[in-house]
N, C-alpha and C positions, 0 to 999 in steps of 0.2 A: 348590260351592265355598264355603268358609268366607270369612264376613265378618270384615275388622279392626272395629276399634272407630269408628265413624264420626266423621268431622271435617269440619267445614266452615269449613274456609282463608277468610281476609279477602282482599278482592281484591290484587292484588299493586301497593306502592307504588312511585312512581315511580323508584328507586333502581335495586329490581330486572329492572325494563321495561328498563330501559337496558342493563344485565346481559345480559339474556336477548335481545334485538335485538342487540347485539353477536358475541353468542354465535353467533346462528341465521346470523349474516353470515360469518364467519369458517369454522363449519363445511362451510355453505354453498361457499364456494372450495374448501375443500381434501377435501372429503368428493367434493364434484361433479367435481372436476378427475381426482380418482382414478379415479372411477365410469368414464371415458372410455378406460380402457387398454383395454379390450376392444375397442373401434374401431381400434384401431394394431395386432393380432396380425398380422389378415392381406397389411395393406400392409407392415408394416414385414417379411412372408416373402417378399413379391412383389418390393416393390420395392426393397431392400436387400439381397434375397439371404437373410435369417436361419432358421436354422430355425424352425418352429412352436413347438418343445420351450424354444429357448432364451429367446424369448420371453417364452413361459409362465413360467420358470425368473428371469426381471430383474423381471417382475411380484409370481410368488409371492414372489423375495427381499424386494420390498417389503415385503411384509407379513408376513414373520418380522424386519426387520429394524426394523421399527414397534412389531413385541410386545417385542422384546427392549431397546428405549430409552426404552417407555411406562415403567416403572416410572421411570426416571432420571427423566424429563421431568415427570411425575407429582409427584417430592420438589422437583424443584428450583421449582417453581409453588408447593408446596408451604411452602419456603423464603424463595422472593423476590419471588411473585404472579406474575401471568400474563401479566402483558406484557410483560417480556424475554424469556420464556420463545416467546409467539407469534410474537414480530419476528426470533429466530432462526430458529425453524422456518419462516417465512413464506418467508425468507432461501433458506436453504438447500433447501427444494422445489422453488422456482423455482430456483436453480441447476441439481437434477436435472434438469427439466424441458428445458433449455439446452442441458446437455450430451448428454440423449439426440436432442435437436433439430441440433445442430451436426456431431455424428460417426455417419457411418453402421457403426462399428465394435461387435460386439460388444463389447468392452471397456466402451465406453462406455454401451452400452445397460443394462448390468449397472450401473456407477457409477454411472449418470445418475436412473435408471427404479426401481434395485434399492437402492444404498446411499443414496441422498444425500436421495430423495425419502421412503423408510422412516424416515429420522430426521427431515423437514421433517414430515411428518403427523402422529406421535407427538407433536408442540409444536403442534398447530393443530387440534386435535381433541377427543374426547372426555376423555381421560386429564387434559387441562387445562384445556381453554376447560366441559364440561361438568362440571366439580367447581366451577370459579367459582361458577356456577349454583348449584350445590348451598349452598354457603356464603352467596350472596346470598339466597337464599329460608328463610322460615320451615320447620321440621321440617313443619308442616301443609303449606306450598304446595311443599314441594321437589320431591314426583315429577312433579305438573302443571306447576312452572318446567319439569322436563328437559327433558317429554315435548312443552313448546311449545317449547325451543331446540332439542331435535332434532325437531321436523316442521318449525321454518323454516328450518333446517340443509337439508332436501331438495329446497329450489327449488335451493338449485343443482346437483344430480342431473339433475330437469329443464329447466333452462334448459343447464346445458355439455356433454349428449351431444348436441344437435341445436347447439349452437351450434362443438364440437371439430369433427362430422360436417363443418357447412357450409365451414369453413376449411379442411379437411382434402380436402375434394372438389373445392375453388374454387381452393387455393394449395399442395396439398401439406401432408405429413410434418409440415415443420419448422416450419411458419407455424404448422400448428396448436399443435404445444406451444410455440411461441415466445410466442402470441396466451396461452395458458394460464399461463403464469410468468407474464406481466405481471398480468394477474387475481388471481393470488395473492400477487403483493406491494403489489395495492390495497387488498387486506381487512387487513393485516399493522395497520393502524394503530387497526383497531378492538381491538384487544388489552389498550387502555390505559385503555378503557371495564371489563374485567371487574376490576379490582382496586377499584373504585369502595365495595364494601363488603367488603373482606375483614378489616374487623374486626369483624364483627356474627358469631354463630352458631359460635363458637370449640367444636370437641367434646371430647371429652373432659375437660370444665372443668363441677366441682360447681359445687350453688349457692354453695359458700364463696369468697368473694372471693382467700382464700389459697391454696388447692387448687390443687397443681402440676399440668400439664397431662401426660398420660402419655406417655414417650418413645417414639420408630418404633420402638426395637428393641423393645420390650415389646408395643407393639400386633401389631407383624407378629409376633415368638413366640410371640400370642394368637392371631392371625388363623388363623395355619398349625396350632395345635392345635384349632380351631373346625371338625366334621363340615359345617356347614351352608356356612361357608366355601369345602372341599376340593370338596364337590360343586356349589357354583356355578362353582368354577375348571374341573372337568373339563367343567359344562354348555356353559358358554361355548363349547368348543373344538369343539362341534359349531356352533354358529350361526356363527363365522369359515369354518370349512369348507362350509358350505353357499354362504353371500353371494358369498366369493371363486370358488368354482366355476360358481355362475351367470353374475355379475359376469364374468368372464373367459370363458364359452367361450360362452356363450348365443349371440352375434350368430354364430359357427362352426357351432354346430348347427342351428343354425335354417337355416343355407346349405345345410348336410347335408342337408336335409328340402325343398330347393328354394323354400323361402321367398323373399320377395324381400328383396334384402342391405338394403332403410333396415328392415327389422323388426325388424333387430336392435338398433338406434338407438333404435327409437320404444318398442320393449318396456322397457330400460334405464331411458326417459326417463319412461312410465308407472310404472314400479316408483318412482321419486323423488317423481312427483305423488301416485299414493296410499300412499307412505309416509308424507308430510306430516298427510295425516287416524291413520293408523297411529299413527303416534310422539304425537300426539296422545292419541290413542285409550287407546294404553296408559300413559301418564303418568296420564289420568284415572282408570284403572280399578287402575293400582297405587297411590294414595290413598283407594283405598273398599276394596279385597278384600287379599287376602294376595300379594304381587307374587310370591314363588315360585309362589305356583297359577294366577298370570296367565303366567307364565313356561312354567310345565307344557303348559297348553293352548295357547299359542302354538306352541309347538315341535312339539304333533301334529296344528294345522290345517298348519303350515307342510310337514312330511313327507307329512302324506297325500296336499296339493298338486303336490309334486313328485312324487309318483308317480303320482298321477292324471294329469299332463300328460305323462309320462314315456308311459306306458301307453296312452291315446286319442291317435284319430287328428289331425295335425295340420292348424290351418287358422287363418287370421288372427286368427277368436273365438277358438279356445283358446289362442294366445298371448297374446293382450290378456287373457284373462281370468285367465292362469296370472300375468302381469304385476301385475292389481290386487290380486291374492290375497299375492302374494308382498311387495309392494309395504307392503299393512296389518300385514304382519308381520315386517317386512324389519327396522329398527334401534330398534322398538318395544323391544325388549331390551336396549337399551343406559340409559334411564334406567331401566327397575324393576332391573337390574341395581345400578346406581352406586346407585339409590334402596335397594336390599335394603343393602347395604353400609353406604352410613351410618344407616340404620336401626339395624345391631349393631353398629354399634362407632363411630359418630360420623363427625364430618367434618374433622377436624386433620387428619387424615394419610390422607383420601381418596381422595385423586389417588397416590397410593402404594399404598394397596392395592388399589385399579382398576385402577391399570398392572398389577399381580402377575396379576388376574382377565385382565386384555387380554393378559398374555403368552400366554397360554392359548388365547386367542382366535382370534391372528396365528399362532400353531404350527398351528391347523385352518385359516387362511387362505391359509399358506404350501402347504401340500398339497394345500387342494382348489384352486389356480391351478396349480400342477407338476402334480398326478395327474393334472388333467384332459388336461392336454398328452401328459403320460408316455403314460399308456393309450390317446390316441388313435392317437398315431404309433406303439404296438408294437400296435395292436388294429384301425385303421383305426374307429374305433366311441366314442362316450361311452357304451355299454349298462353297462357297469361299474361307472362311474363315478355315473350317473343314481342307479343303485340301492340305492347307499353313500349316497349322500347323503339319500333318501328316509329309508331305516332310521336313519339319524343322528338323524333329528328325535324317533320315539319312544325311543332311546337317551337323550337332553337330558329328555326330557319324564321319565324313569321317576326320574331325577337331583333333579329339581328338586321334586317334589311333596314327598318328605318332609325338607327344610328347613327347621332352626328357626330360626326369627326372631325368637328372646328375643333382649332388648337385652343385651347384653353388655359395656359400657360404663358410665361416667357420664352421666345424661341430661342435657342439655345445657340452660342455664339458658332459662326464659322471656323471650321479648322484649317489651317493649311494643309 
């Protein structure tokens, strides 16, 4: 693996601590709250009556309907910083949240679960709360800021599938997402922590004091002629497809296989705790190496894993194990991602061109939470399914290695 040019970042001042705590809190709600739909497939078929398929189909909407508003969400943070932007979305999830909790109707399951909560995480998530991030930290400490707000982003992964389970086993359905909207519009207020520096690290701005900043339209009719670009947008679209496929069907299959039903609980809730060192991990190592060649060989430990676990036989180790594996490489991808990104082209208009890459992403999310559903109820089987997603990984991996990561921008002025 080729090495970048090495740098060693001053530790991060107090500004962006704040930043970044904000960040990992906010994520944290809305990243972990999601994490938890896989818990409600099978009650809400049981005890509501719904299909499996349609289910699947108000989840996967979620997440086509997240890729398709990240770009929005993305300029408008852009625009007018990040804490209108979170206090809507915080808003509006826990509505979804509500109204999938209130009405045992398909209809609602759909608006609730599909439309309302796809637009509430697209404002509370990456696209925005991790671009803050990105602007608050020096070009030197930017991957390692992500890489610690998305690892403290996954306590709550771990703490809200054992915590949806317990309310959900103790009071029912509706308690549980009732208990969950409130949690996300407690975090809503840390939002107003990430604008704390958004006038520091301005991209696309020479050292000349006079130097016009370069307009969206021109950067995104750069981005979209930019090879290294097209091919991170396609890579992406396998790492949405893989997360949401696991994410949603794992606690089901694993009932397939006669497992006991908290494993699929406690596998979820393990992929959170060692995401935490993960997302870590790969913030560290995309500020020392080339983040597309971290990117590369993450996507062919992460397929070879799902096929290894796909393939050997099952048993509590190898779910726990397919869990920590998955886990160090689970949203590790998400800051050398946004980090590749303003790497070439700056961080003005970041959170806009990361929504364009996350559209991408939510198109493979939206499929591997339907396909999984689709192929089971016409196949009775995930065998399909398993082995698309395995192949997906060295698909991403063949994408990303040869990526250029010349700067293609104005570099962006030194800070003291």
């Amino acid at each position: 693996m080729s090495t970048a040019k090495p740098a060693y970042a001053a530790p991060l001042k107090n500004p962006t601590v704040y930043v970044i705590v904000a960040a990992a809190l906010i994520i944290s709600a809305a990243m972990g709250i999601r994490q938890t739909f896989g818990l409600f497939i099978g009650p809400f078929s049981y005890d509501r009556g719904l299909p499996v398929t349609l289910v699947a189909f108000a989840i996967a909407l979620h997440n086509l309907v997240w890729g398709f508003a990240q770009p929005f969400a993305g300029a408008a943070a852009d625009r007018y910083g990040a804490a209108p932007v979170v206090a809507f979305g915080a808003t509006t999830f826990a509505a979804g949240l509500a109204l999938a909790a209130g009405s045992p109707s398909a209809i609602a399951l759909i608006a609730g679960l599909g439309l309302l909560v796809g637009i509430g995480v697209s404002c509370t998530t990456f696209g925005v709360v991790l671009t803050a991030v990105g602007r608050a930290a020096t070009p030197e400490q930017r991957s390692m800021a992500m890489g610690i707000a998305s690892a403290g982003g996954s306590l709550g992964q771990v703490l809200m599938v054992p915590f949806a389970q317990l309310v959900r086993e103790t009071s029912g359905i509706s308690t549980s997402l009732y208990a969950l909207a409130f949690l996300m519009l407690v975090a809503a207020p840390f939002g107003m922590l990430l604008d704390r520096r958004r006038d520091v690290g301005t991209p696309h701005v020479s050292a000349s004091p006079a130097a016009a900043p370069v307009p969206l339209r021109e950067t995104l009719a750069h981005a979209v002629r930019h090879r290294g670009y097209r091919l991170l947008t396609l890579g992406f679209f396998t790492c949405g497809f893989q997360l949401a496929f696991i994410a949603t069907h794992l606690p089901g299959y694993l009932s397939l296989c006669h497992m006991p039903m908290a494993l699929g609980a406690t596998a979820l809730a393990l992929i959170g705790l060692f995401n935490m060192a993960g997302s870590w991990a790969c913030g560290w190592l995309g500020g020392r190496f080339r983040q597309q060649h971290v990117l590369g060989w993450l996507y062919l430990i992460r397929g070879a894993t799902i096929a290894a676990f796909f393939l050997l036989p099952k048993s509590t180790v190898s779910v726990v194990l397919f869990a920590a594996v998955m886990g160090l490489t689970w949203l590790g991808t998400v800051p050398l991602t946004s980090g590749l990104i303003a790497k070439v082209f700056g961080t003005r208009h970041l959170g806009t061109l990361f929504g364009v890459v996350f559209l991408s992403h939510q198109l493979g999310s939206f499929l591997g939470a339907w396909l999984g559903g689709y192929v089971f109820d016409a196949t009775g089987s995930y065998t399909l399914i398993w082995a698309a997603t395995a192949l997906a990984g060295l698909f991403a991996a063949l994408l990303h290695f040869p990526i250029d990561d010349t700067v293609h921008a104005p570099v962006e002025p030194a800070r003291a």
